[in-house]
C-alpha positions in Angstrom: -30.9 -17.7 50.8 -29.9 -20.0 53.1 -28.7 -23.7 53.6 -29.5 -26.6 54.6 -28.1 -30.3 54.7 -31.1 -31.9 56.6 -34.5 -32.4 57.1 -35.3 -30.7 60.4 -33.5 -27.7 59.5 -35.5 -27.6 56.1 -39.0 -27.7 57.9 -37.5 -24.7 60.1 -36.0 -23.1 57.2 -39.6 -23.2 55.0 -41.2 -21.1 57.8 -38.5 -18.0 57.6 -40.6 -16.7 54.1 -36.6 -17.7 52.5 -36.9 -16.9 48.5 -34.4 -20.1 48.4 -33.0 -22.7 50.1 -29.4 -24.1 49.2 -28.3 -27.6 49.9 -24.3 -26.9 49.0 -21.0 -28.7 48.8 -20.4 -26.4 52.1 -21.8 -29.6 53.9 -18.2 -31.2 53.3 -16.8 -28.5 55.6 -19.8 -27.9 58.2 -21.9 -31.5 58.1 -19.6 -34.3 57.2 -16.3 -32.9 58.9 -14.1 -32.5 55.5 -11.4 -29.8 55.0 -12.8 -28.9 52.2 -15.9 -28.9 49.5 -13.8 -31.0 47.4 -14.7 -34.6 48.5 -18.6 -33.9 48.1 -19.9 -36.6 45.9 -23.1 -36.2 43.7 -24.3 -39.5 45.4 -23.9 -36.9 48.2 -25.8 -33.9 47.6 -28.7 -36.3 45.8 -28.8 -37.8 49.2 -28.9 -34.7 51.2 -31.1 -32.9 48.7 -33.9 -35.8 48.8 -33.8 -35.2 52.8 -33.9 -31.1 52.7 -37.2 -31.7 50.0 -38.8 -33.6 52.5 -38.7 -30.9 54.5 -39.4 -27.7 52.4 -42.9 -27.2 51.0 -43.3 -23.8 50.0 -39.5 -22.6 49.4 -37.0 -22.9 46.1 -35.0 -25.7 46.5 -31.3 -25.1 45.0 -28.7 -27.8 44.5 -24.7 -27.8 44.1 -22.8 -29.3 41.0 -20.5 -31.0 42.7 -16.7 -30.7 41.8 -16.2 -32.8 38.5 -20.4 -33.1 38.6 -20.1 -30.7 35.6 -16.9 -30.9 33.7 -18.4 -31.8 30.8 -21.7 -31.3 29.1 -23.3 -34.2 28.9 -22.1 -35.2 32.1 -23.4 -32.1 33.2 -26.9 -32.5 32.2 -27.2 -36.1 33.1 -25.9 -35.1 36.4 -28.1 -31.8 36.8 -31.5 -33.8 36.1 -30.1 -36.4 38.8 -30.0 -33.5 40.9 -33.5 -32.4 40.1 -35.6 -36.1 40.2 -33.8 -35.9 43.8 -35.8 -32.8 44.7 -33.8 -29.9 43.6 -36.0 -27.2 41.8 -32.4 -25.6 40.3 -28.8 -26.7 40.2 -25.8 -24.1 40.8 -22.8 -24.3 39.1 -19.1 -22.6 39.7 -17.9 -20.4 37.4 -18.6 -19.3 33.7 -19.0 -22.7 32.1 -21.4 -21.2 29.7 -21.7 -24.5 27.2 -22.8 -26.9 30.2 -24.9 -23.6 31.7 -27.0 -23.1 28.4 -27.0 -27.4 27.4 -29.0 -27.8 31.7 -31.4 -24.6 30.8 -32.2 -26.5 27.5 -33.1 -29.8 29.4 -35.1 -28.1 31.9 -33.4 -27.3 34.7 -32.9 -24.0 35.8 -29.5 -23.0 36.4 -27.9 -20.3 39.0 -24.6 -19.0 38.3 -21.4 -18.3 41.3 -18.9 -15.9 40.3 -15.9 -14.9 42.1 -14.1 -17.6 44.6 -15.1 -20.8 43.8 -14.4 -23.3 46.4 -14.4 -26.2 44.4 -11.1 -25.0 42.4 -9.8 -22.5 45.0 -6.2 -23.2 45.9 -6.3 -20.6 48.9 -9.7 -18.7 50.3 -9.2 -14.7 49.6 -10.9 -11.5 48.5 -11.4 -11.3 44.5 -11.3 -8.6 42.3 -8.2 -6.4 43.9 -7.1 -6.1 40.8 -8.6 -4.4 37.7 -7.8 -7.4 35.7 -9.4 -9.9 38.0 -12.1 -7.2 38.4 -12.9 -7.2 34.8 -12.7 -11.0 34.4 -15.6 -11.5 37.4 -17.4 -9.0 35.4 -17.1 -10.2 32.2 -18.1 -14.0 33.8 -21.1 -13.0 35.2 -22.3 -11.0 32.1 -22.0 -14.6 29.9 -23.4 -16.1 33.0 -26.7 -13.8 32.8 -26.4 -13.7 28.9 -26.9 -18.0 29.1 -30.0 -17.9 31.2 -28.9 -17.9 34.5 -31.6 -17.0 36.8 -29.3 -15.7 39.2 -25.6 -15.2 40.4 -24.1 -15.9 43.1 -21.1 -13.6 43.9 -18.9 -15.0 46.7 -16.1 -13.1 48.1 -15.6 -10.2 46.1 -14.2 -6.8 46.8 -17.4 -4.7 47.1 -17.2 -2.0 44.7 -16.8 -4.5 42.3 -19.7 -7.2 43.2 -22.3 -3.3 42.9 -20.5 -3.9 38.9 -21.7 -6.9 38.8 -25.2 -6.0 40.0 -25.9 -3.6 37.6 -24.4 -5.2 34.5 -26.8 -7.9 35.3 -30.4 -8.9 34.6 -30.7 -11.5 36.4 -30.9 -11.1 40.5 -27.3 -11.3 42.7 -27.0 -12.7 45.5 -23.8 -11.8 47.4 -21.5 -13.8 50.3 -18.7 -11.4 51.9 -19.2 -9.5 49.0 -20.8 -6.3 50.2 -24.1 -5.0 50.7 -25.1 -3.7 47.3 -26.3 -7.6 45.7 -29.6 -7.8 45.2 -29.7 -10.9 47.8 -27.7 -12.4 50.6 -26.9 -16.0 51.2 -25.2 -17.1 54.4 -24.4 -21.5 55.9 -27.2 -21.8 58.4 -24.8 -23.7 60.2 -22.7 -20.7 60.9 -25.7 -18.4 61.2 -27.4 -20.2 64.4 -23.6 -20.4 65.8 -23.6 -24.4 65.4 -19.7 -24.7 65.2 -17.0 -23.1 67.2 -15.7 -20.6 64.9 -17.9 -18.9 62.4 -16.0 -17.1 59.4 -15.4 -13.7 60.4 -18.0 -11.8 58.2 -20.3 -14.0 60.0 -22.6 -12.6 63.1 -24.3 -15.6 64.7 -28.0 -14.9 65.6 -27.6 -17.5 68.3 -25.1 -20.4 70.0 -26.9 -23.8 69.1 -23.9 -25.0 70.2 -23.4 -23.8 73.6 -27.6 -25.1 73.9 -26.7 -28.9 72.5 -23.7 -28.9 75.5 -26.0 -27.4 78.0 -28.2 -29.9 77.4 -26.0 -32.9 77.1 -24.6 -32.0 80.4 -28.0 -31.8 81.9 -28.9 -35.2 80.7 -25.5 -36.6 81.5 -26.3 -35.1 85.5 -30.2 -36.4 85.6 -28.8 -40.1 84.4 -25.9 -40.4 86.8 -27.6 -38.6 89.5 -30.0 -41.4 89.2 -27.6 -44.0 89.7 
């Protein structure tokens, strides 16, 4: 799995043979130039999901609750099938908040689970599961998760051994961000994947510098223009 915020990147993105494609809240960080995930709106992500749609034809189009999108049931399934008439074949949700999980399945939206750090709530970015209480908890989470009807769980930035515990206490697929190699998937910000922004996070290897290419060839065009003078 992999993200996308915007239509040309979704019509690149449907020809990779991707299982899913994620429009998240990461676009307040990488897209929109926020400090955090926390100021994505749902006007928001119905915005930048209608675009991605546009663009995918043959991949899984998966969209973020945004923070607050969820906190309540109904809210969350008015919210979830706003989500979905936008474009969005699924909505994810942070955390094990099984009521509003199993109240979207029953309106018929298929919901993907995220265990582990959630961004939305996260005071400070860091590894989960160190401890064998935490552990246990991110465990015990994803279990209710699968148990709901999740189709799949997210596991983001979990201690390795622990996101394998996950995996096979599971039914449902796992898909894993700096959380080892033992999920059943991967997902990874396109943005930092094609090396778009000057720092990518550290478990990150860029498969190429879009950004070095966009300066190379705004200087190029800034030489032709004034060279023209």
């Amino acid at each position: 799995m992999l993200t996308a915020y915007d239509y040309p990147t979704a019509l690149a993105l449907d020809e990779c043979g991707l299982d899913l494609v994620l429009v998240g809240d990461s676009m307040g960080e990488v897209e929109l130039g926020m400090d955090s995930t926390k100021g994505v709106t749902l006007a928001m992500m119905a915005h930048h999901v209608a675009a991605v749609d546009r663009g995918l034809g043959k991949t899984h189009l998966v969209a973020d609750m945004t923070l607050g999108s969820d906190a309540t049931i109904q809210t969350a399934v008015v919210n979830a099938k706003t989500l979905r008439e936008a474009g969005a074949d699924s909505v994810k949700l942070e955390g094990a908040k099984i009521p509003q999980v199993e109240a979207i399945i029953a309106a018929g939206v298929p919901v993907m689970g995220h265990v582990g750090l959630l961004p939305q709530t996260a005071e400070v970015y860091r590894k989960h599961g160190k401890t064998a209480e935490e552990a246990d908890q991110i465990v015990r989470d994803a279990v209710a998760l699968d148990e709901a009807g999740c189709y799949c769980i997210v596991i983001e930035a979990v201690v390795a051994d622990v996101a394998t515990r996950v995996t096979e206490a599971v039914s449902a697929p796992t898909i894993g961000i700096a959380a080892g190699a033992q999920t059943d998937g991967q997902v990874l910000v396109s943005t930092d994947l094609v090396g778009q922004l000057p720092e990518p996070p550290p478990f990150v290897t860029p498969r190429a510098n879009v950004r070095q290419i966009v300066i190379d060839s705004g200087k190029a065009f800034v030489a032709e223009v004034r060279g023209s003078e």
